[in-house]
C-alpha positions in Angstrom: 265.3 -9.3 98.2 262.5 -9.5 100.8 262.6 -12.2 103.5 258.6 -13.4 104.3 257.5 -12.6 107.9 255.0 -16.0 107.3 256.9 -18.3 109.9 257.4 -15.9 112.7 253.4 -15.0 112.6 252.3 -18.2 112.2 254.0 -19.3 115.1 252.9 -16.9 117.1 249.0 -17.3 116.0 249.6 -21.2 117.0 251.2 -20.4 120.1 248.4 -18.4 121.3 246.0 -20.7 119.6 247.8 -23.7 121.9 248.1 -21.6 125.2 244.0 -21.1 124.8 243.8 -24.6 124.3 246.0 -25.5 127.0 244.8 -22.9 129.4 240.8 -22.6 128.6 239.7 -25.9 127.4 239.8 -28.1 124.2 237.8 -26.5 121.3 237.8 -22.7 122.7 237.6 -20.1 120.3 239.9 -17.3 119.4 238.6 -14.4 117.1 241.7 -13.3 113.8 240.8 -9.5 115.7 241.9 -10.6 118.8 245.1 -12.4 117.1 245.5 -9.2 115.1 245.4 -6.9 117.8 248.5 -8.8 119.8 250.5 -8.9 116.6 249.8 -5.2 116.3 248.7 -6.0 112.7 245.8 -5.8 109.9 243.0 -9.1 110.8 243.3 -9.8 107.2 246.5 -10.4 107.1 245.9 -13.0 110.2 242.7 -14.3 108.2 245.0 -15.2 105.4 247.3 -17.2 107.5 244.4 -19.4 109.4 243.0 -19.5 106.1 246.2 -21.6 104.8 246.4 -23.2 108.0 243.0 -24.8 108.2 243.9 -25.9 104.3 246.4 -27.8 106.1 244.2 -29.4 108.8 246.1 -27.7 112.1 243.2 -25.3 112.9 239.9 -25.3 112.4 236.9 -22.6 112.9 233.5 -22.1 113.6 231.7 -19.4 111.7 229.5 -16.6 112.9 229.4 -14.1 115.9 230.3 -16.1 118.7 232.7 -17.9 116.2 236.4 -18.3 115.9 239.6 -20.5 115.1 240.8 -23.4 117.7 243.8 -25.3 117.0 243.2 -29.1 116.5 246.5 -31.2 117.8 248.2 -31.4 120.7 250.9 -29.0 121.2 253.5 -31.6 121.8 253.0 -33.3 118.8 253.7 -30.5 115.8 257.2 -29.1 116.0 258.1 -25.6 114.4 259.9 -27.2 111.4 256.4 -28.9 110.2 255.0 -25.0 110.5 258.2 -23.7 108.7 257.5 -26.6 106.0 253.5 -25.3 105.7 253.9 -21.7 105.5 257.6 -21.5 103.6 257.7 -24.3 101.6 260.8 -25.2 99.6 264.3 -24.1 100.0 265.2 -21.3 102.5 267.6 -20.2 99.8 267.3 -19.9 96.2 270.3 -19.5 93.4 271.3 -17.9 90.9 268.0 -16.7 88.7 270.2 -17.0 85.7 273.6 -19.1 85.6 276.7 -17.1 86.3 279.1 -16.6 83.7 281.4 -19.3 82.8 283.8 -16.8 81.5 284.1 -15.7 84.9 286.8 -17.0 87.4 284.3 -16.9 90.6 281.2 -17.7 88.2 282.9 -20.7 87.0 283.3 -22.2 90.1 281.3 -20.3 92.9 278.1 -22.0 92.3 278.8 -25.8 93.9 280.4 -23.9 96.7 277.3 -22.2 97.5 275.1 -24.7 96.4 276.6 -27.0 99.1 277.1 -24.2 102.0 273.7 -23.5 102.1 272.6 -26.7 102.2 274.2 -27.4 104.9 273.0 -24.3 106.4 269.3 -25.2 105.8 269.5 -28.6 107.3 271.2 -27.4 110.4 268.1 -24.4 110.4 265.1 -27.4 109.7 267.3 -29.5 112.5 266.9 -26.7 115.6 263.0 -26.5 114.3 262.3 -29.7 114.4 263.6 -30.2 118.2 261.1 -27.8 119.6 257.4 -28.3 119.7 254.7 -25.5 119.9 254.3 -27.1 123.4 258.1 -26.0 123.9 257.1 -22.7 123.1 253.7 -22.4 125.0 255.6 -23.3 127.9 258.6 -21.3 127.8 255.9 -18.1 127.2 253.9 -18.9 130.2 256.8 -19.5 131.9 258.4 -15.9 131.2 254.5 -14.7 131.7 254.5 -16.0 135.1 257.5 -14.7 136.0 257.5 -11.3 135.0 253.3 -10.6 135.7 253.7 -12.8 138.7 250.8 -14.2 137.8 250.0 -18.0 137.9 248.8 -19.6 134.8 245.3 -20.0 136.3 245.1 -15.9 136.8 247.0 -15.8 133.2 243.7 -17.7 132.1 241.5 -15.7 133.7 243.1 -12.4 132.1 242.8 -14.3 129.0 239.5 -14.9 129.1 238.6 -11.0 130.0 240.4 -9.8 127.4 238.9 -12.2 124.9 235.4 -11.5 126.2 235.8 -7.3 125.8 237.5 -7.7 122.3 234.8 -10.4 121.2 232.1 -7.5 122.9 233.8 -4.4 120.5 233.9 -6.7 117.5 230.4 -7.7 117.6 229.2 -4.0 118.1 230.5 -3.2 114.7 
C-alpha cells in the first residue's frame, strides 16, 4: 500500500515556479532539468507533472531551446488544497476493496466507524491546505533562504538567475 509522492512534488515545482515569478519577472521561464535537478529526480518524471498541470491551466510553456514552463496565477490566489484536489483527486483514503465479513464481530460493525473517522480526518487535512497559499509558501522559503544564506531576495534572484543560465547552457549542449 504505496502512498503517491504527487502532492509533495507538485508543490515544490509551483513553489519554485512562483518564487521565479515573484523574484524574476511575470512570464520567466524555468526548464523541467532545472526542476529535476533541485528535486534530485528523473526530468521525466517532472515533465509528467507540468504536463497534468498545464491540462489544468496553472502553468503554461513555451517550446523549444530557450523554452520552458512559467506559472500563470498569482501565488496568493491558489492554495495547496486546489493542488492536492489536481494532482490526488478523490478521497485520501479508500475502504475496504471487498466488504468485510458480516459473520465477523469487528466486520459487522467496523466499517461506519471507519467510514466516519476518516472522514473526519480528511476534512480537517483539505481544511489546513486550503488556509495556506503557494504565496504562504514562497514566502516562508525565502524567508528561511534569507536567513540562513544571508542573502537578500534580490541577491537570491540573482543566484537564481546564474544557476538557471549554466543549467539552461549544459542542457542546450546536449
Amino acid at each position: 500500500m504505496n502512498t503517491s509522492s504527487k502532492f509533495v512534488v507538485a508543490v515544490h515545482i509551483l513553489t519554485l515556479l512562483s518564487s521565479q515569478k515573484i523574484l524574476l519577472g511575470e512570464k520567466s521561464l524555468m526548464k523541467s532539468d532545472f526542476i529535476a535537478r533541485g528535486l534530485n529526480t528523473n526530468p521525466v518524471v517532472i515533465r509528467r507533472l507540468l504536463s497534468l498541470l498545464k491540462a489544468k491551466k496553472l502553468v503554461d510553456s513555451k517550446a523549444g531551446p530557450s523554452g520552458g514552463f512559467y506559472f500563470k496565477y498569482d501565488p496568493s490566489t491558489v492554495t495547496l488544497a486546489m493542488i492536492h484536489d489536481i494532482v490526488e483527486p478523490g478521497n485520501l483514503y479508500h475502504m475496504y476493496y471487498s466488504s468485510p465479513n458480516k459473520e465477523c464481530p469487528f466486520g459487522s460493525h467496523i466499517h461506519g466507524y471507519l467510514k466516519t473517522l476518516l472522514c473526519s480526518a480528511e476534512a480537517s487535512f483539505k481544511n489546513v491546505l486550503a488556509e495556506k497559499s503557494l504565496l504562504d509558501l514562497v514566502n516562508d522559503v525565502l524567508n528561511k533562504v534569507e536567513h540562513k544564506e544571508n542573502l537578500t531576495k534580490e541577491e537570491f534572484a540573482s543566484e537564481l538567475k546564474k544557476n538557471m543560465k549554466a543549467i539552461s547552457s549544459k542542457c542546450s549542449q546536449k
